[in-house]
TORDO-737964 format. One record per residue (C-alpha): residue number from 1; residue in one letter; chain; x, y, z. Coordinates in Angstrom, 1 decimal. Layout:
<sites>
SITE   n res chain     px     py     pz
SITE NUM   A     A      X      Y      Z
...
</sites>
This chain:
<sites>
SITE   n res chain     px     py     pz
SITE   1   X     A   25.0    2.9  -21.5
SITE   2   X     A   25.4    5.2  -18.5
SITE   3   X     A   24.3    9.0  -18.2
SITE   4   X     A   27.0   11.2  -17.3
SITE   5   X     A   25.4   12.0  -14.2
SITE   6   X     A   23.4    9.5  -12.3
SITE   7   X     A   20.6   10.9  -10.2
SITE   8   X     A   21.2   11.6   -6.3
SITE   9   X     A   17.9    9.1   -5.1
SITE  10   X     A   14.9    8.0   -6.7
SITE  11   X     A   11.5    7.9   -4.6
SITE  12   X     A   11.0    5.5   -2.4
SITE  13   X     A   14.7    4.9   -2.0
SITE  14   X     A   15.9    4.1    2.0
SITE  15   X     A   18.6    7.0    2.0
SITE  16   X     A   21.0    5.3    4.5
SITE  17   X     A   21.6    2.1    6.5
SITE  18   X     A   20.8    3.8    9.6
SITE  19   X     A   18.0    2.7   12.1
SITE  20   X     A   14.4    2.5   10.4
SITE  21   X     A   11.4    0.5   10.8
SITE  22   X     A    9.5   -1.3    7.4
SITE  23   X     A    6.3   -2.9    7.7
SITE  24   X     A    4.2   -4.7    4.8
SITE  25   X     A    0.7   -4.1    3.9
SITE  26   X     A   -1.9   -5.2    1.2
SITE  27   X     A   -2.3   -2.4   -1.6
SITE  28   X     A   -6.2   -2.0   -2.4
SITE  29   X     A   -5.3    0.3   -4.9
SITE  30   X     A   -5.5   -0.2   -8.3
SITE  31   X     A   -1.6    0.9   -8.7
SITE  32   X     A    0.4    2.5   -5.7
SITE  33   X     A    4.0    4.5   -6.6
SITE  34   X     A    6.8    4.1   -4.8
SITE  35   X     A    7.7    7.4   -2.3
SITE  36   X     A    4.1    8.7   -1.6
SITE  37   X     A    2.6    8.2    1.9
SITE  38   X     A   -0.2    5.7    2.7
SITE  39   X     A   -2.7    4.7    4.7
SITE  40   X     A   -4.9    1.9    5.2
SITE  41   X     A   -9.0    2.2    4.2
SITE  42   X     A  -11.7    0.5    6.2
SITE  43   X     A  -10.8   -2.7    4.9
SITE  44   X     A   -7.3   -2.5    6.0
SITE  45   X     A   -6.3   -2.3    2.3
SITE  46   X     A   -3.0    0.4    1.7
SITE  47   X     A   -4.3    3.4   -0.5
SITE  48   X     A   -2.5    7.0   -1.0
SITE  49   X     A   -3.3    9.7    1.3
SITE  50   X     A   -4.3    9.3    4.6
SITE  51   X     A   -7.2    6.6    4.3
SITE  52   X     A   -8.4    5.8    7.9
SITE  53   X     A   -5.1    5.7    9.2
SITE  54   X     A   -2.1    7.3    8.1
SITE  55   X     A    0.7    4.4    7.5
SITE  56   X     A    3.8    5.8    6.4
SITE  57   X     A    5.8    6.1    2.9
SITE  58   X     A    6.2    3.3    0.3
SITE  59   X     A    9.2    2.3    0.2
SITE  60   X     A   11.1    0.8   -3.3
SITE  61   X     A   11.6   -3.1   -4.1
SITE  62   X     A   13.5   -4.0   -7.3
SITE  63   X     A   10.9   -7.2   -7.2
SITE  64   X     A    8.2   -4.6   -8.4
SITE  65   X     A    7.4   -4.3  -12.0
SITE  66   X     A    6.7   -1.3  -13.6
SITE  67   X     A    7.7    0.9  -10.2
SITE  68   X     A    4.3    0.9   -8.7
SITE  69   X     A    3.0   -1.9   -6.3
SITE  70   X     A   -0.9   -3.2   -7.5
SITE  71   X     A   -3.7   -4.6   -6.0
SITE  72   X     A   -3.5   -7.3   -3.7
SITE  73   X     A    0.6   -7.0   -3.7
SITE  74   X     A    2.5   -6.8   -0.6
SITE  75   X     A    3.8   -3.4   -0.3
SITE  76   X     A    6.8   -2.4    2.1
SITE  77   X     A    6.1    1.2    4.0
SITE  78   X     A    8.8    3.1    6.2
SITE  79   X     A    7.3    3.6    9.3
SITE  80   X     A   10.8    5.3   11.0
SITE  81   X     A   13.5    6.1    9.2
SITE  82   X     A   14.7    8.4    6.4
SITE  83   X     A   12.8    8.0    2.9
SITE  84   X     A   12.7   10.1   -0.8
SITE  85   X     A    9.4   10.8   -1.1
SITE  86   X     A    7.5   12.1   -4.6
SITE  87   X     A    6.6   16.1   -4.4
SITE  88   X     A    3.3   17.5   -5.2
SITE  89   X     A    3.5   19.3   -8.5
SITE  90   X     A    4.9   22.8   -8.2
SITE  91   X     A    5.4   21.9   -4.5
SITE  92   X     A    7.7   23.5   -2.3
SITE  93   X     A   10.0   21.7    0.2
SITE  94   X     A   11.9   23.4    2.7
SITE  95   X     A   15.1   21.5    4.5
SITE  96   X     A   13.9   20.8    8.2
SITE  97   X     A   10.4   22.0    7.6
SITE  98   X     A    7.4   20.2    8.6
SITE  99   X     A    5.8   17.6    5.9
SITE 100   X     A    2.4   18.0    4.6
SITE 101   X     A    1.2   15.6    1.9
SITE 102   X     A   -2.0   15.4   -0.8
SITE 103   X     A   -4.7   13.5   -1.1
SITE 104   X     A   -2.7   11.0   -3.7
SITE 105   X     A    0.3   11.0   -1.4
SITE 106   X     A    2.5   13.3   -2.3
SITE 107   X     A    4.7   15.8   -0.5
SITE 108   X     A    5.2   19.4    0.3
SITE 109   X     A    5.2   22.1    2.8
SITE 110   X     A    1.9   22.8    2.1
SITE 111   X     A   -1.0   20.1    1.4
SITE 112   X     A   -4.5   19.0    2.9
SITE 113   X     A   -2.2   16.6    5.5
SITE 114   X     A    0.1   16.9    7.9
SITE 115   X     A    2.7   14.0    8.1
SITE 116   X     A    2.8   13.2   12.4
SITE 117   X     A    6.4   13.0   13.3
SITE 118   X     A    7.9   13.6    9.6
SITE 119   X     A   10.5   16.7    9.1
SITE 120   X     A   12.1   17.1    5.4
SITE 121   X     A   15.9   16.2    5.7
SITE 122   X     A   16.5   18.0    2.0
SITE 123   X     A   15.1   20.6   -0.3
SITE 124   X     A   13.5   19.6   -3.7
SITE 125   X     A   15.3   17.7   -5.6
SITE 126   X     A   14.6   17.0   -9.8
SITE 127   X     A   15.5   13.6  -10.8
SITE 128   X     A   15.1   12.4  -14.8
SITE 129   X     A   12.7    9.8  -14.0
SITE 130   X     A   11.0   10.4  -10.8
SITE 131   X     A   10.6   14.1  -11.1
SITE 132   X     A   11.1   16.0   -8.1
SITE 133   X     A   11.6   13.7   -4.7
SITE 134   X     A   12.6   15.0   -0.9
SITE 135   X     A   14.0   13.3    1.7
SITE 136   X     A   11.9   12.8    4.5
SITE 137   X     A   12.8   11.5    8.0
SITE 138   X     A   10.5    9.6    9.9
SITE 139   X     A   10.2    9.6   13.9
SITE 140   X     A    8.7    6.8   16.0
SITE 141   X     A    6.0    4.5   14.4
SITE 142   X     A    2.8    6.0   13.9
SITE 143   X     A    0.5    4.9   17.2
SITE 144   X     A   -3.0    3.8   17.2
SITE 145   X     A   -3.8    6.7   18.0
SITE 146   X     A   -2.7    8.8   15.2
SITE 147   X     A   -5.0   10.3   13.2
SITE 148   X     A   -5.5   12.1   10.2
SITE 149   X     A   -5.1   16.2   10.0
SITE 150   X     A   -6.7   18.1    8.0
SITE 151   X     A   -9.2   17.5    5.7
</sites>
């Protein structure tokens, strides 16, 4: 059975076939959604938020049960490129607007983090499943020497 209408994205979705850049790290979380942005801890281990160094956003594999990658899984993360990311509750988003994210990942104009080289490509968006998702465009891989904002 089909819904009438089918939502526009879901988080973590790639939004186009355009130019991006995916790289795979090792989750050290526990559990780790699709759509929230990651970094790697100390160990080099993918956790929300920023860790050590901010990564990118999670991106979505059909190969993942449940929706969330889990520990010691491989988990694919949009370093360039345009991605729907998970909103912080009662988040904002505004369309071209810098992106700042939480401590568990996700995004909004305002939050703890500031996202290097991220601009929302959408407003807020309410989905039936995933809640409320943006779409965020990544520039140019993060660098080694990014670093966290914020605090």
């Amino acid at each position: 059975m089909y819904d009438d209408q089918m939502d526009i994205a879901f988080a973590g979705m790639k939004a186009d076939s355009g130019d991006d850049r995916v790289e795979s790290f090792p989750v050290g979380a526990d559990t780790l959604a699709f759509g929230v942005v990651t970094g790697t801890d100390a160990n080099g281990l993918l956790v929300a938020g920023p860790g050590t160094k901010v990564r990118g956003i999670t991106v979505h594999s059909h190969a993942v049960k449940n929706a969330t990658y889990v520990k010691t899984e491989c988990a694919s993360v949009m370093t360039r490129g345009l991605v729907w990311a998970v909103v912080t509750d009662e988040g904002e988003v505004t369309e071209d607007g810098p992106v700042s994210y939480a401590a568990n990942g996700t995004v909004a104009d305002a939050g703890a983090n500031v996202l290097p080289n991220a601009v929302f490509r959408s407003g807020l968006v309410s989905t039936s499943f995933y809640g409320d998702i943006a779409l965020v465009e990544l520039h140019n891989p993060f660098s080694e020497t990014d670093t966290v904002s914020g605090g």
